[in-house]
C-alpha positions in Angstrom: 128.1 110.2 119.8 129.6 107.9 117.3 127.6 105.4 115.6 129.6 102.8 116.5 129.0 103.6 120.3 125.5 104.3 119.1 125.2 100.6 118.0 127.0 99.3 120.6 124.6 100.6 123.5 121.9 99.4 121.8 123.0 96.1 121.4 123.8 96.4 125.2 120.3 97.4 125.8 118.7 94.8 123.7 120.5 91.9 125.1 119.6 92.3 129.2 116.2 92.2 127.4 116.8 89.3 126.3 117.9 87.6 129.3 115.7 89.5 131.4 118.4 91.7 133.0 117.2 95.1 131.5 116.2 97.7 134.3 113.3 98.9 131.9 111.6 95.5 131.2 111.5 93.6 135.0 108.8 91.8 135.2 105.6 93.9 136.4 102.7 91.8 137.7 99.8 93.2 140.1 101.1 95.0 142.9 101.6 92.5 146.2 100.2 95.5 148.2 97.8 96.7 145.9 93.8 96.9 147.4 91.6 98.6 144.9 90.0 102.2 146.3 92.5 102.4 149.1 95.7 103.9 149.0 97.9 101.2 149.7 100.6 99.5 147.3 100.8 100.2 143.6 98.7 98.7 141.1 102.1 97.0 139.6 105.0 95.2 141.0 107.5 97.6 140.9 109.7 96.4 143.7 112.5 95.6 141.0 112.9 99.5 140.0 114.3 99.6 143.9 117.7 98.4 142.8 119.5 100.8 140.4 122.7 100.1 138.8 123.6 103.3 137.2 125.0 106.5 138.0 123.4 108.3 140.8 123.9 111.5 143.0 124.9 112.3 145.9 121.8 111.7 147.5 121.5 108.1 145.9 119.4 109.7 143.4 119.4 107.8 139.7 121.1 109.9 136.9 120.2 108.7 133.1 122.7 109.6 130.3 121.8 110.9 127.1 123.3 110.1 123.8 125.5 113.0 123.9 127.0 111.4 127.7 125.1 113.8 129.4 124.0 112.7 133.1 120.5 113.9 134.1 117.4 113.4 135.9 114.7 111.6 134.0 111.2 112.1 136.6 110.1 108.8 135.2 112.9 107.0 136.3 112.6 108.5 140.0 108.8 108.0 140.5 109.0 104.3 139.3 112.2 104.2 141.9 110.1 105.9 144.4 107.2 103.5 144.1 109.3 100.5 144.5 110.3 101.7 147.8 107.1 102.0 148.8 106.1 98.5 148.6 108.5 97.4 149.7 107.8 100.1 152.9 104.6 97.9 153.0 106.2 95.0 153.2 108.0 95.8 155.9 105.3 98.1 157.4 107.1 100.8 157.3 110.3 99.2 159.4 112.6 100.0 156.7 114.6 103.2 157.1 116.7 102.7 153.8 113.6 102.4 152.1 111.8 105.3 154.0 114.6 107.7 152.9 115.0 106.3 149.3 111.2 107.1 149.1 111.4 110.4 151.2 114.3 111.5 148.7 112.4 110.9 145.4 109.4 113.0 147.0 111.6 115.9 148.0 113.2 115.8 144.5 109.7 115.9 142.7 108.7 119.0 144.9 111.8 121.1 144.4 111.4 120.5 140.8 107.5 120.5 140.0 107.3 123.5 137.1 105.0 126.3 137.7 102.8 124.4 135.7 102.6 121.4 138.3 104.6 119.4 135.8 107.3 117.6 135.6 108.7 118.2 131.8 110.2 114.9 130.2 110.3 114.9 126.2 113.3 117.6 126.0 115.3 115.4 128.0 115.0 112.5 126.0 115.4 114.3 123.2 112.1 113.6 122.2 110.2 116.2 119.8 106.7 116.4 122.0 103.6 118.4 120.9 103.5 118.9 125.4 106.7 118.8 127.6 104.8 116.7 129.5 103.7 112.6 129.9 100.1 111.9 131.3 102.0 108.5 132.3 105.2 110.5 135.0 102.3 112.8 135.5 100.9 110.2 136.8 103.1 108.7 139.0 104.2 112.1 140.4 101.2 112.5 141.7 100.7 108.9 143.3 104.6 109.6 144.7 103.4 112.6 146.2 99.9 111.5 147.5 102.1 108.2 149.6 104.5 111.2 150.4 101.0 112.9 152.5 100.1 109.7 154.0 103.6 109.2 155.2 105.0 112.3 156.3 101.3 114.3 156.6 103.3 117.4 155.2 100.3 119.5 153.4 103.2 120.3 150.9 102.9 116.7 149.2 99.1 116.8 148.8 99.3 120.5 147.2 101.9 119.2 144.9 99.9 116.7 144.0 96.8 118.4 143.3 99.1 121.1 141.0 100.0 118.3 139.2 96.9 117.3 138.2 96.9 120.4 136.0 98.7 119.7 133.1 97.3 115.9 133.0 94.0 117.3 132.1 94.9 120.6 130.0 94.2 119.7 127.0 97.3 118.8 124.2 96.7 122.1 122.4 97.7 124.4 125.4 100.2 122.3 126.0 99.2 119.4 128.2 98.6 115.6 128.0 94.7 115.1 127.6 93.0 114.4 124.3 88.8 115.0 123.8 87.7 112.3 121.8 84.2 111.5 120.8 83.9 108.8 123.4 85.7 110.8 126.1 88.8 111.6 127.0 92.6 110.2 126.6 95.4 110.7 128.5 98.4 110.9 126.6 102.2 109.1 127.8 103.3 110.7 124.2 101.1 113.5 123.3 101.9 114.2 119.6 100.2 116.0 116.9 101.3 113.5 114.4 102.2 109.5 114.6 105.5 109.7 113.8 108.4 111.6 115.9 111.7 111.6 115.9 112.7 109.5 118.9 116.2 109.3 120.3 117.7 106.8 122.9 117.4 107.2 126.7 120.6 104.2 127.6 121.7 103.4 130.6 125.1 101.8 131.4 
């Protein structure tokens, strides 16, 4: 991509920060729905992430673009979308069939494309150089997609996927996954890296 374009998009980016129209920075306070030890809302208001104003597919599905132009589908993206429309399936108690199959969608997508690992691999896509493929944080949210998806639908598949999942959260960085022994304990890694610095490239979204 040019550098002008380059510029440009970020510029773009940095401005619906500023006025608080960025997709990636809404406002996140505790979930409305959220009830410690139960699985009920999120522990975050994500209700915002329901509206996307990208590209999508044919399913409604969000598509991110690359820096190249290249559409694709980032996991981390879809499980915060999913999530959303879970609350928001709460608020409604569960009387919201556009929500229902939003959510139902995202948990499909996340089964048909959960690696042989359990994983969901992210870095590549971003064009991120990763010591894993994988982010303890989408890891994450696969799994409480997937878990919502049981309670729903009570489809074993959901829970099994979501127990495969938990996999490479906790393999260690070294072989490849997103956990890192410390002396105190244990870390789960968003951006497991052997070193601090990386080189990062853009994720924008027009």
């Amino acid at each position: 991509m040019h550098r002008t374009n380059i510029y440009f998009s970020l510029i773009k980016r940095w401005t619906k920060i500023i006025f608080g129209q960025s997709y990636w920075h809404i406002p996140q306070e505790m979930g409305k729905q959220f009830v410690p030890g139960e699985l009920q809302g999120y522990y975050n208001d994500l209700t915002g992430k329901a509206y996307w104003r990208s590209y999508t597919d044919n399913n409604g599905l969000p598509l991110n673009i690359n820096m190249s132009g290249k559409l694709f589908y980032f996991p981390a993206t879809l499980f915060q979308k999913a999530l959303a429309h879970w609350d928001r399936l709460l608020n409604s108690n569960f009387n919201n069939e556009e929500d229902k199959k939003a959510f139902s969608n995202i948990a499909n997508w996340a089964l048909e494309h959960q690696d042989k690992n359990g994983g969901w691999p992210i870095w590549l896509l971003a064009g991120i150089r990763c010591t894993s493929p994988y982010s303890a944080m989408t890891q994450g949210e696969g799994i409480s997609v997937l878990v919502r998806a049981y309670k729903l639908f009570g489809k074993e598949k959901y829970f099994d996927a979501a127990h495969k999942a938990l996999h490479p959260l906790l393999m260690t960085i070294e072989k490849g996954g997103t956990c890192r022994h410390v002396p105190e304990g244990i870390i789960l890694e968003e951006l497991p890296l052997e070193q601090a610095n990386s080189d990062i490239c853009f994720i924008r979204t027009l």
